[in-house]
C-alpha positions as CSV (number, residue, x, y, z in Angstrom):
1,X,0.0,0.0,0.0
2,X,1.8,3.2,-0.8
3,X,0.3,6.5,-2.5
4,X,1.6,7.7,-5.6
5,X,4.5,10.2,-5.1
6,X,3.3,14.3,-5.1
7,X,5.7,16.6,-6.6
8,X,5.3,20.1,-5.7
9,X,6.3,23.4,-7.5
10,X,7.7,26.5,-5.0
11,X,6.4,29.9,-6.1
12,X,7.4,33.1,-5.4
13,X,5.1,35.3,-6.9
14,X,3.8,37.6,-4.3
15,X,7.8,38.2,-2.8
16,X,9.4,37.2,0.3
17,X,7.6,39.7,2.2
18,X,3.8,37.9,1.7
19,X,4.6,35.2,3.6
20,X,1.0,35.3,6.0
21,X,-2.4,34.7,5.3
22,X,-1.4,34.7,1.5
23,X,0.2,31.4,2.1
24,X,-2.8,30.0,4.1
25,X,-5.0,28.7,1.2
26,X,-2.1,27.0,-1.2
27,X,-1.2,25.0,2.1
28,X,-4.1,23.9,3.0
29,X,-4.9,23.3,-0.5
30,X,-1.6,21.1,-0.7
31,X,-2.5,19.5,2.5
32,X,-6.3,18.3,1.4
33,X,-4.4,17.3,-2.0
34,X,-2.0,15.2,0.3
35,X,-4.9,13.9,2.5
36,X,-7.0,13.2,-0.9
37,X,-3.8,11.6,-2.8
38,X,-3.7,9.0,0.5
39,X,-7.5,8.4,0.7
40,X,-8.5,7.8,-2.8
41,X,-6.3,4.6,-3.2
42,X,-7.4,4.0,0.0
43,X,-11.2,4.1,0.0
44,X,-11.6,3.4,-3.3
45,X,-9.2,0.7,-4.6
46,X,-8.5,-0.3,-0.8
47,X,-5.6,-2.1,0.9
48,X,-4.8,-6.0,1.7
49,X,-3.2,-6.3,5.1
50,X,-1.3,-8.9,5.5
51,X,1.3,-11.3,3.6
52,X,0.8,-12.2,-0.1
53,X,1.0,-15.4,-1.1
54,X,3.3,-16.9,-3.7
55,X,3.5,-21.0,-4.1
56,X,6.9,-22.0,-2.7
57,X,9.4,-22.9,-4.6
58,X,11.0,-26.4,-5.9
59,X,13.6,-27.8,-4.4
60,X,16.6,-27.0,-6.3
61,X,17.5,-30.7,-7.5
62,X,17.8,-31.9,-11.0
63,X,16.4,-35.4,-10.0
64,X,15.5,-38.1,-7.8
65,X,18.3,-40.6,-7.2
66,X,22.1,-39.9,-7.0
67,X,22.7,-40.9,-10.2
68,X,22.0,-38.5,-12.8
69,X,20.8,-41.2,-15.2
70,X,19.4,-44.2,-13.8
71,X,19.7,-47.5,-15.8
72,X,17.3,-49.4,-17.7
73,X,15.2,-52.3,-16.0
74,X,16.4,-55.7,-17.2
75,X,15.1,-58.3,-19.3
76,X,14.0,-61.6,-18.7
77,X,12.3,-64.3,-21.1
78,X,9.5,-64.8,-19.2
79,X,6.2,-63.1,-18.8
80,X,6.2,-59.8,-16.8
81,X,10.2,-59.6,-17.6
82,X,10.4,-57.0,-21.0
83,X,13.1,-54.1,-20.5
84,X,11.9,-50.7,-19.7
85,X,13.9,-47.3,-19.7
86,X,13.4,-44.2,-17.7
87,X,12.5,-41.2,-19.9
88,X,12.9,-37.6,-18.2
89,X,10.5,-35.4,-18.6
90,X,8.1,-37.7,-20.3
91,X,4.6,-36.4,-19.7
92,X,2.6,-38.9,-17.6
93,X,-1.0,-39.5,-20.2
94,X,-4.0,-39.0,-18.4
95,X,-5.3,-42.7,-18.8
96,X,-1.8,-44.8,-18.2
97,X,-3.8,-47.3,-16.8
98,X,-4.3,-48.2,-20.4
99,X,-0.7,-48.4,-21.0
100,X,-0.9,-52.6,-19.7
101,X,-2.9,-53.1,-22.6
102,X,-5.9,-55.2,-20.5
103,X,-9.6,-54.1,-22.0
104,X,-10.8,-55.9,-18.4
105,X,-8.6,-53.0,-16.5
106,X,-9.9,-50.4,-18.9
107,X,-13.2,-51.8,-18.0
108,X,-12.6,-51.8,-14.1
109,X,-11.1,-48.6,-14.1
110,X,-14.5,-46.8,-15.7
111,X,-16.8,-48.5,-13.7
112,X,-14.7,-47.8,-10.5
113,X,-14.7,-43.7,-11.2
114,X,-18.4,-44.1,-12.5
115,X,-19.9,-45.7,-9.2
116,X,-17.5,-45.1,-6.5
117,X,-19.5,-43.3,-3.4
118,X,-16.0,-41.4,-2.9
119,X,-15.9,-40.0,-5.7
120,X,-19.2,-38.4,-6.0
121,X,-18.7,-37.2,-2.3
122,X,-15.3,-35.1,-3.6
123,X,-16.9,-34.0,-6.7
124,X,-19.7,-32.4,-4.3
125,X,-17.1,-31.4,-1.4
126,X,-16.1,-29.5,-4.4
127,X,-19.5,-28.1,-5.7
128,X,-20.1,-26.8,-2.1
129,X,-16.5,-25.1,-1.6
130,X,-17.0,-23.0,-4.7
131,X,-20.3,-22.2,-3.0
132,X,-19.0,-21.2,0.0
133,X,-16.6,-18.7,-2.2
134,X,-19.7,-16.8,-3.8
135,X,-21.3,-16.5,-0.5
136,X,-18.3,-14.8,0.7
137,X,-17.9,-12.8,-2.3
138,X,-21.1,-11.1,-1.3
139,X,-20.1,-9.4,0.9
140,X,-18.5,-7.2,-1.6
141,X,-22.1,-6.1,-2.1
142,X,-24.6,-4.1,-0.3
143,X,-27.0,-5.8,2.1
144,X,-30.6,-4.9,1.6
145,X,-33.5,-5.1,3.7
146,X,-37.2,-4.1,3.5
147,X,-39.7,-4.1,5.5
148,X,-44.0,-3.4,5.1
149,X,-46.2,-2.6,7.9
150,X,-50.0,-1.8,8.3
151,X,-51.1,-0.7,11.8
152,X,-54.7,0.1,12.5
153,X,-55.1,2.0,15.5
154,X,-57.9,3.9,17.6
155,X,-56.7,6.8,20.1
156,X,-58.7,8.6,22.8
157,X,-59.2,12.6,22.4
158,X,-58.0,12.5,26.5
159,X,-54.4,11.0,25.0
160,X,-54.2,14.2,22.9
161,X,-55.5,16.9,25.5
162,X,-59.1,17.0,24.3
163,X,-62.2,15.5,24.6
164,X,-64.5,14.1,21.9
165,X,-64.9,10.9,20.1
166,X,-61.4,8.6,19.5
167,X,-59.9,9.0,16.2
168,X,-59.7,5.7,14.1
169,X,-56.8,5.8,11.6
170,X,-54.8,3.4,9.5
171,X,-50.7,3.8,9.4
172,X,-49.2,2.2,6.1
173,X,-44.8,1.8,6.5
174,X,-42.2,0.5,4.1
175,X,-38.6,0.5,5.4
176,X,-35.4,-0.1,3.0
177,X,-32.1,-0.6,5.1
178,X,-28.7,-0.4,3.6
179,X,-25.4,-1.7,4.9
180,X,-22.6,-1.7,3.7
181,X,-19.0,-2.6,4.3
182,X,-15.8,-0.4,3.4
183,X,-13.1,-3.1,2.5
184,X,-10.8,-0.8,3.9
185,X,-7.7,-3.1,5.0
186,X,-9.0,-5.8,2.6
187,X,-10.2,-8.5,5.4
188,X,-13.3,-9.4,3.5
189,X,-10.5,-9.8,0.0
190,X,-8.9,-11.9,1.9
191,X,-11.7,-13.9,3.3
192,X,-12.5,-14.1,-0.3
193,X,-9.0,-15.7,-0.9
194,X,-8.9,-17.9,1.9
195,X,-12.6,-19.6,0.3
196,X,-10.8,-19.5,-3.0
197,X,-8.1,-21.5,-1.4
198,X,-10.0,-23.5,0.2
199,X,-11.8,-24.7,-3.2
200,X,-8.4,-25.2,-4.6
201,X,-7.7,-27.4,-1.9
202,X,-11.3,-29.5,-2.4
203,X,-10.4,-29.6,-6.5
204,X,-7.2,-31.5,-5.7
205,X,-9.0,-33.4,-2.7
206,X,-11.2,-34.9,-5.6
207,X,-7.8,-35.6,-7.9
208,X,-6.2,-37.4,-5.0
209,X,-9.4,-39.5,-4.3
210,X,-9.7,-40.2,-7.9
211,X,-6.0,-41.7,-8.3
212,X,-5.6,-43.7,-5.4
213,X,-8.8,-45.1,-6.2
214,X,-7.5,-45.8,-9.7
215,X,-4.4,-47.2,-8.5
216,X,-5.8,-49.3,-5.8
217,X,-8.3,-50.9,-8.8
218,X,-5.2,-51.6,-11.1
219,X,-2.8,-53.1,-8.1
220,X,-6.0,-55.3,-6.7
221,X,-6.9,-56.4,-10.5
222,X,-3.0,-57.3,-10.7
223,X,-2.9,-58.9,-7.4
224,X,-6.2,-61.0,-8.2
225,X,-4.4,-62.3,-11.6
226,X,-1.4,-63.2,-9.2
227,X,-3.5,-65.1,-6.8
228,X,-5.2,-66.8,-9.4
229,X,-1.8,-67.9,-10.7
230,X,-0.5,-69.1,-8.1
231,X,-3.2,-71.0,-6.8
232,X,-3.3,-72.6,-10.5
233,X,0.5,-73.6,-10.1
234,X,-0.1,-74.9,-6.4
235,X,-2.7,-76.9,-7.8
236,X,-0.7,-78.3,-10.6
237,X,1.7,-79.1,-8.2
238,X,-0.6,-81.2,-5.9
239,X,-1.2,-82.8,-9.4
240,X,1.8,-83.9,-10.2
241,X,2.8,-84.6,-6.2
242,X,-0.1,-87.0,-6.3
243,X,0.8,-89.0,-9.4
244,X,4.1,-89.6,-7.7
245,X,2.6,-90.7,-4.6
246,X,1.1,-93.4,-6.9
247,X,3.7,-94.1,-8.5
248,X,5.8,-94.6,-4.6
249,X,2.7,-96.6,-3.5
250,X,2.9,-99.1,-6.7
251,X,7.1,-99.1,-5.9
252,X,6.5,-99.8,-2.3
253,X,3.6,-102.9,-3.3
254,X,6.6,-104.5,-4.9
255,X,8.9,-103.7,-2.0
256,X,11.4,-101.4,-4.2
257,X,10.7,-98.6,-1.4
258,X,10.0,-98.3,2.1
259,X,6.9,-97.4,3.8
260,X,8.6,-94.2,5.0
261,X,9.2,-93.2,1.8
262,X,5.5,-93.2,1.0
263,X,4.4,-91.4,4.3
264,X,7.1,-88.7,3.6
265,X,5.3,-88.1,-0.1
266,X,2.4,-88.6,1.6
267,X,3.6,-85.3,4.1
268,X,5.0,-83.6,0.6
269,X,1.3,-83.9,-0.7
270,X,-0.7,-82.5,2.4
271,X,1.7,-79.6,3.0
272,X,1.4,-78.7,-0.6
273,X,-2.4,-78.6,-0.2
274,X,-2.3,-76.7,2.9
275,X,-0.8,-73.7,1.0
276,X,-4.2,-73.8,-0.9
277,X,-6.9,-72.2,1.8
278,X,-4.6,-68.9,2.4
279,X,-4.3,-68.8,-1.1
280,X,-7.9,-68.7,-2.0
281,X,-9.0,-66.7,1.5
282,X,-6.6,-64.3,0.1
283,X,-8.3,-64.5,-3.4
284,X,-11.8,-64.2,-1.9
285,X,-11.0,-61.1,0.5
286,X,-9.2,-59.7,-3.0
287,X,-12.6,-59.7,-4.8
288,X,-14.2,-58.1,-2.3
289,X,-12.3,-55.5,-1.9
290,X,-12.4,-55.1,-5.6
291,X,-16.2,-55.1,-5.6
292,X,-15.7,-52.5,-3.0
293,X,-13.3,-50.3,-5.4
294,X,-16.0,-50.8,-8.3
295,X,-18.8,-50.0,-6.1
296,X,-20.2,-52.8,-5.8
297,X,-21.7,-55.2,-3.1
298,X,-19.7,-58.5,-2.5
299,X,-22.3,-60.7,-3.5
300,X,-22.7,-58.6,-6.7
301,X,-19.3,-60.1,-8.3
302,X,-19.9,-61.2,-11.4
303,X,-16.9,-62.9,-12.0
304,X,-14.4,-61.0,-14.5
305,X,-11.0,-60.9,-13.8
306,X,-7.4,-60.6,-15.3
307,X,-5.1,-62.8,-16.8
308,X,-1.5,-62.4,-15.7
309,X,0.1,-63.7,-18.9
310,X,-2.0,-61.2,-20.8
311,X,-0.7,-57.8,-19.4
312,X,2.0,-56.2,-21.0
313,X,4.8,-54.2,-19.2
314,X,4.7,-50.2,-20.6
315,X,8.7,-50.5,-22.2
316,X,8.8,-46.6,-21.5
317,X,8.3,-45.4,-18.0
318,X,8.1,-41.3,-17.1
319,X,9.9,-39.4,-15.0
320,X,9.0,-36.1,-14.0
321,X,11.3,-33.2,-13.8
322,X,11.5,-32.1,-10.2
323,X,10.1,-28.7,-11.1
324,X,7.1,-30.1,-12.6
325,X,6.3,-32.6,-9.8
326,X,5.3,-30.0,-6.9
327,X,2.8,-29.0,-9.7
328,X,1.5,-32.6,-10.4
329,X,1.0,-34.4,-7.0
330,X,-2.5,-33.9,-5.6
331,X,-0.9,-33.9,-2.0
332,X,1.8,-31.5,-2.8
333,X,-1.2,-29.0,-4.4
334,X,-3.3,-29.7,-1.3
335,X,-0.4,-28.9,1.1
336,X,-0.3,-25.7,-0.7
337,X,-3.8,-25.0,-0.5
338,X,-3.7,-25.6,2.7
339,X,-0.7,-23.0,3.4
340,X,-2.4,-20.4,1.2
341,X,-5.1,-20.2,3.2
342,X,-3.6,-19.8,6.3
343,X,-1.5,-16.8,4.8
344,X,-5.3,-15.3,3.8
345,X,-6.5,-16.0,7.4
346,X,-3.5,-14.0,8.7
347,X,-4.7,-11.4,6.7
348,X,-8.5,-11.5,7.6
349,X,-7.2,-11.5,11.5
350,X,-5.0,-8.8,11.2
351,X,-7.6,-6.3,9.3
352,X,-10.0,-7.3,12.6
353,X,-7.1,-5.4,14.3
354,X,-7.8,-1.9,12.6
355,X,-11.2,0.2,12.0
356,X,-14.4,-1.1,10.3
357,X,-16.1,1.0,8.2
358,X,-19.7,0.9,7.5
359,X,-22.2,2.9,5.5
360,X,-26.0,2.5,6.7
361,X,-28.6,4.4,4.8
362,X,-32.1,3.8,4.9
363,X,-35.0,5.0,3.5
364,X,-38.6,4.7,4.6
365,X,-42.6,6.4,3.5
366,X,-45.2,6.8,5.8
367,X,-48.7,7.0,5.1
368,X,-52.4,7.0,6.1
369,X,-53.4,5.2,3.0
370,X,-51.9,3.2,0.4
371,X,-52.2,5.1,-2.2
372,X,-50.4,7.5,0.0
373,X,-47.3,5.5,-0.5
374,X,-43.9,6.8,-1.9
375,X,-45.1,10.4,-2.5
376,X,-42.9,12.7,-1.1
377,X,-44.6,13.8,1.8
378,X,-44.5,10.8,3.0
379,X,-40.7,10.1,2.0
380,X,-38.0,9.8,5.2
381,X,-34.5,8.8,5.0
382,X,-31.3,9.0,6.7
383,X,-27.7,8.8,5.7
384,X,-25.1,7.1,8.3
385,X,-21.7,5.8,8.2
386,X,-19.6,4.5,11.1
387,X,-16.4,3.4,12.0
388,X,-15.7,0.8,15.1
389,X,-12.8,0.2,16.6
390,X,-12.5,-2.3,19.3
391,X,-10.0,-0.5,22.5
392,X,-10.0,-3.4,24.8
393,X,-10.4,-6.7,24.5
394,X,-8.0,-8.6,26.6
395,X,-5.7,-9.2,23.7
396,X,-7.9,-11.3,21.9
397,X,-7.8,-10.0,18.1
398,X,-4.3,-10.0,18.5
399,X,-3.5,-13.5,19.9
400,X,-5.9,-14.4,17.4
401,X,-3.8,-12.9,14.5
402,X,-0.7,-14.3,16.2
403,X,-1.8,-17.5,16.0
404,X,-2.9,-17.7,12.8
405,X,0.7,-16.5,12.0
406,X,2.1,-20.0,13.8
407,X,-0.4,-21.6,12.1
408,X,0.9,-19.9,9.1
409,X,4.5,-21.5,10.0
410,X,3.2,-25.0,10.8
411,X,1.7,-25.6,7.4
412,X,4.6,-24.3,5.5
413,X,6.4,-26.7,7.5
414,X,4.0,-29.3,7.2
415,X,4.1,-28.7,2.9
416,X,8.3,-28.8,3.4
417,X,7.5,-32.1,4.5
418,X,4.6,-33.1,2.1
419,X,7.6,-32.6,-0.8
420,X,10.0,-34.5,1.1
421,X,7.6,-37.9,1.2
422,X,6.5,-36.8,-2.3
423,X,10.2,-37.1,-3.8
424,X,11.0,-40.0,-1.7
425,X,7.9,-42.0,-3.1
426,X,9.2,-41.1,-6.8
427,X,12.4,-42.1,-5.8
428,X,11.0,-45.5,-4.0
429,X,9.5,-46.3,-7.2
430,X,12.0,-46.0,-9.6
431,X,14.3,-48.1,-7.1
432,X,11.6,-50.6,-7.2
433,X,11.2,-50.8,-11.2
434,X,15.1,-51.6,-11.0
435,X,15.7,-54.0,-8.4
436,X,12.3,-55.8,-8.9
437,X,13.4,-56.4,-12.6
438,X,16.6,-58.1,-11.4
439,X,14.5,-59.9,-8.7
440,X,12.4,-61.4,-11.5
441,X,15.4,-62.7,-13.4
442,X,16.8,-64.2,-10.2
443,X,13.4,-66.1,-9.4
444,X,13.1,-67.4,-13.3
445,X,16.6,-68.9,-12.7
446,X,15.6,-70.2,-9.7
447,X,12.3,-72.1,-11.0
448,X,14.2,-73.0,-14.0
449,X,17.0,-74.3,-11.9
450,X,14.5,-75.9,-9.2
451,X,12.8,-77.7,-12.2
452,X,16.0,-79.5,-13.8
453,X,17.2,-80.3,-10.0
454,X,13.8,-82.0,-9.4
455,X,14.0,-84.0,-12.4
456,X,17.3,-85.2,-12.5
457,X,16.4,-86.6,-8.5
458,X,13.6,-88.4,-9.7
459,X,15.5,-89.8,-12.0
460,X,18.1,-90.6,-9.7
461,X,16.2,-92.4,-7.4
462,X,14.5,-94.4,-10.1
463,X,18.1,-96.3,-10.4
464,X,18.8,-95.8,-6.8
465,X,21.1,-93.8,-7.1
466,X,19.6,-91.4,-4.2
467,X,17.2,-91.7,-1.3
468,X,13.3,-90.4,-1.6
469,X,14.0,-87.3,0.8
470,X,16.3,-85.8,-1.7
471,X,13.4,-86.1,-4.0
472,X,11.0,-84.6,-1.7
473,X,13.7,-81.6,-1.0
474,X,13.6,-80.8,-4.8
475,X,10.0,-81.2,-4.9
476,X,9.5,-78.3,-2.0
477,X,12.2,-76.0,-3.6
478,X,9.9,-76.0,-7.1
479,X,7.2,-75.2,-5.4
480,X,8.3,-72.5,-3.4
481,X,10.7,-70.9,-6.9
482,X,7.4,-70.8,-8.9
483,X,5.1,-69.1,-6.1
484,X,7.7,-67.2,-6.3
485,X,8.5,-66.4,-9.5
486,X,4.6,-65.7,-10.0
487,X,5.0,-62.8,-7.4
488,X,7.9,-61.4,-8.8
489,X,6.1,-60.8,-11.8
490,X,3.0,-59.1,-10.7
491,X,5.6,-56.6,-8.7
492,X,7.0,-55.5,-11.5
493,X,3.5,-54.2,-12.6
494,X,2.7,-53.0,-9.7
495,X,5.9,-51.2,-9.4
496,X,5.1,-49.5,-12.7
497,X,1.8,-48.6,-11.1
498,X,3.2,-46.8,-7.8
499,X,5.8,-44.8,-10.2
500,X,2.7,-43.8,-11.9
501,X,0.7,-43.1,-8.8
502,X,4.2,-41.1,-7.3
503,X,4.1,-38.9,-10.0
504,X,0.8,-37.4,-10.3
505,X,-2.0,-39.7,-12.2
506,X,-1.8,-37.5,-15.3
507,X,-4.8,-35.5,-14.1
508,X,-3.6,-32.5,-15.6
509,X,-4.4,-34.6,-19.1
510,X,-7.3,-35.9,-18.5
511,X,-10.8,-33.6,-16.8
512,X,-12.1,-35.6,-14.0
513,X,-14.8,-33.1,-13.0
514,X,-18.2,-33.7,-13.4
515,X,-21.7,-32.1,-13.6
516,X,-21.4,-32.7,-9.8
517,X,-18.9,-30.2,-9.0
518,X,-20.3,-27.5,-10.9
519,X,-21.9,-24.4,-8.9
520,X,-25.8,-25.2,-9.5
521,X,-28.4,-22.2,-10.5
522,X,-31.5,-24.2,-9.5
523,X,-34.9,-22.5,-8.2
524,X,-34.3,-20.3,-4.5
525,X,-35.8,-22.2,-2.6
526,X,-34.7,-26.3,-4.4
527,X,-33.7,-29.1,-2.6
528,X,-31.5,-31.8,-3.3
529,X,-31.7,-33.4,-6.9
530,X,-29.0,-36.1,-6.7
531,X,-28.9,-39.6,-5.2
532,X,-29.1,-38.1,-1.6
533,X,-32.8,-37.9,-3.0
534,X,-33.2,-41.7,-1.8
535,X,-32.6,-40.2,1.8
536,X,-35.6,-37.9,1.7
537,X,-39.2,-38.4,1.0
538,X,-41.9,-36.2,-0.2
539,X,-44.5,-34.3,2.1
540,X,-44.5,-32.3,5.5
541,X,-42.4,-34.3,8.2
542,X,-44.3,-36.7,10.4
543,X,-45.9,-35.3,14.2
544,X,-45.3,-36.7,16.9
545,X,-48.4,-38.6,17.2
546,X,-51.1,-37.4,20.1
547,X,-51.3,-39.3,23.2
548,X,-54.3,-41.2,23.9
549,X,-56.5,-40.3,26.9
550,X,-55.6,-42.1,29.9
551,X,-52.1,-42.8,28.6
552,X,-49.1,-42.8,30.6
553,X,-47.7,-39.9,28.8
554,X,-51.5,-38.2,28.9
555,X,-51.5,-38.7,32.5
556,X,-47.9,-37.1,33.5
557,X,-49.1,-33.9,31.6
């Protein structure tokens, strides 16, 4: 706030020796030019009080890891195992969900957004923030009030000092009240600003609902295909575990083995099926969770789910420039919100410090008939303004505007630390991609390994070369290297869904709003058109109904 500079011109016209009452008018001339040159930008164009807010800036780093170029994931020749390679400052698409190339994700991810209860619930959390801003705006405006009155009344002559008959007379009154208030120090601009921030902050609330919901539907889809998986492996494991518990059963009949070698098969067998349940409890509590994401009841699943061996592995993967990625995350743009609208509440608290200015006219008509109305001797009105100033309160305002500055401190802290776990989850996730990819190729060996050492000690002990618990060692180390290797490969997509997730969602490509959010123009006095109409019901509300004479509740009346 600063008036604009006032240059001056020294005359001399009238001589050094008129320097009295000649001098009285251009000085006080200057000084009302002075007093008007501070008012006008004052009253008119106003002042804002407190700090202005700029977003913070991002941290000065030119990435995520200490290397300055990370290398590509490995291969492997199995499914789940194709290379991928960082790309910086590849945009992230606003539907990379699509980017696994799975029409039953597409599919899950629609439906999800489409009939979630959370999302609906942001989209209006929105709606009503953006309300809350136009209610504050108008203030800006003048508040107006009327008011009609008809009054018959009869008086006695006595009242007035005479005698007689009463006089019967009819008093007609409209009143119009005016008030309005001077934004002087800009507290109700910055009220304005803090309900503006707080919409900001809803918008990104409803992005951040509608990612990790989106993520949570593609890791549960990829984590059903893994269950599925394994549970298909287990059980062509118990297969094969039982045809060589025939084939020991048949060996012992002819006394080639002995009897402990068929019980420890016979162990092999039931500890393999044991794995089963927790498998498939798993798999059950997995669906209904998904029915949950897709908004549906559990006993509403209808069955669809993903195959693991169809997905495919996106061979380029995004990564953010550090500058860009304090303007992608929901949470970091929240945390922001959040800080911007404490620095607008310091602003509102410290204009309650300083004068309010208000301007109160009203204008009112009296008359004995209504026809009588509005002419002008019946016309009244007055013109007021005021200004308040509070002298003593205890301190209040003031520790009120000091704590709003702490609070002010605490979120800026508080979105310091929002970035930190932001970069940190970028950074977790690209570590993941990496080591993941050589933890797939390690578990493919392994199975592949497992496999040939199983075979080679059946056939071993076929010749007797070696005794059945080497056989049963092999079997339980195949087992265990292909449950494996099946969860190794639904980590690597799920890795490439949490780099994904760290780095934004893509919202910025994509517009997730709906009819929902949008400020609604219905009739002044409309209710709710939505769903929440299935919480209401036409008609008055019911009465409490009347107690019956002779009733308990009659009686303690």
């Amino acid at each position: 706030m600063g008036a604009p500079p006032i240059r001056t011109r020294q005359t001399n016209e009238h001589g050094p020796r008129e320097r009295g009452h000649r001098h009285a008018r251009p000085a006080v001339a200057m000084a009302l030019a002075r007093l008007s040159a501070l008012a006008a930008p004052l009253l008119l164009a106003g002042c804002m009080v407190g700090p202005n807010f700029q977003a913070p800036p991002a941290p000065a780093v030119g990435g995520y890891t200490v290397e300055p170029r990370l290398k590509p994931a490995m291969a492997t020749d199995v499914v789940g195992g194709a290379p991928q390679s960082f790309v910086n400052a590849l945009d992230v698409g606003g539907q990379w969900w699509r980017e696994f190339n799975s029409p039953q994700i597409n599919a899950f991810v629609e439906e999800s957004v489409r009939n979630h209860p959370d999302v609906r619930a942001a989209q209006y959390a929105l709606r009503a923030a953006r309300e809350t801003t136009l209610q504050v705006r108008g203030q800006f405006l003048p508040q107006v009030s009327g008011n009609v009155s008809a009054t018959r009344e009869q008086i006695t002559a006595a009242s007035g000092g005479t005698t007689g008959a009463p006089t019967l007379y009819n008093l007609y009154e409209t009143t119009v009240n005016v008030s309005y208030t001077l934004d002087v120090f800009g507290g109700i601009r910055r009220q304005v600003e803090s309900a503006e921030a707080q919409a900001q902050y809803q918008r990104f609330e409803m992005e951040a609902t509608y990612l990790t919901l989106v993520a949570n539907v593609v890791t549960t889809a990829i984590n059903d295909a893994s269950l599925r998986a394994q549970i298909a492996a287990t059980q062509a494991i118990v297969e094969a575990e039982t045809d060589q518990l025939r084939r020991v059963q048949r060996q012992f009949e002819v006394g080639a083995v002995s009897q402990a070698d068929v019980l420890a098969q016979q162990t092999t067998l039931a500890q393999t099926q044991a794995t089963m349940p927790p498998l498939q409890k798993q798999l059950a509590q997995g669906r209904n969770q998904l029915m949950a994401y897709l908004g549906r009841l559990p006993s509403e699943d209808r069955g669809e789910s993903v195959d693991l061996r169809s997905l495919r592995l996106p061979r380029k993967l995004p990564v953010s420039l550090p500058s860009d990625l304090v303007r992608q995350r929901p949470d970091i743009r929240q945390a922001e919100a959040t800080l911007h609208q404490a620095a607008a509440t310091v602003g509102v608290n410290t204009a309650n410090l300083l004068p309010q200015f208000t301007l109160t006219p009203s204008v009112s008509s009296q008359a004995l008939t209504v026809g009588q109305l509005f002419t002008p001797q019946g016309l009244a009105w007055t013109a007021a303004a005021s200004i308040a100033q509070t002298l003593m309160d205890g301190a209040q305002l003031y520790r009120t505007k000091e704590a709003s500055v702490a609070a002010f401190e605490q979120d800026y802290a508080l979105y310091q630390s929002t970035v930190l776990t932001a970069f940190q989850n970028v950074a977790d996730a690209l570590r993941a991609v990496q080591y993941d990819a050589a933890t797939l190729r390690a578990q493919a060996l392994a199975e592949q390994s497992a496999l040939d050492s199983l075979k080679m000690a059946q056939e071993q002990f076929k010749v007797g070369a070696i005794g059945y618990a080497i056989v049963i060692e092999a079997q339980q180390a195949y087992q265990n290297a292909v449950i494996a290797r099946i969860q190794a490969q639904a980590l690597r997509y799920n890795d490439t869904v949490a780099l994904f997730q760290a780095l934004g969602g893509g919202w910025w490509n994509r517009v997730d709003e709906t009819s929902d959010a949008a400020i609604r123009n219905g009739g002044y006095f409309e209710g709710p058109d939505g769903p929440a109409l299935a919480a209401t019901r036409p008609g008055l509300p019911d009465l409490p109904p009347t107690p019956e004479p002779g009733t308990a509740k009659e009686k303690s009346r």
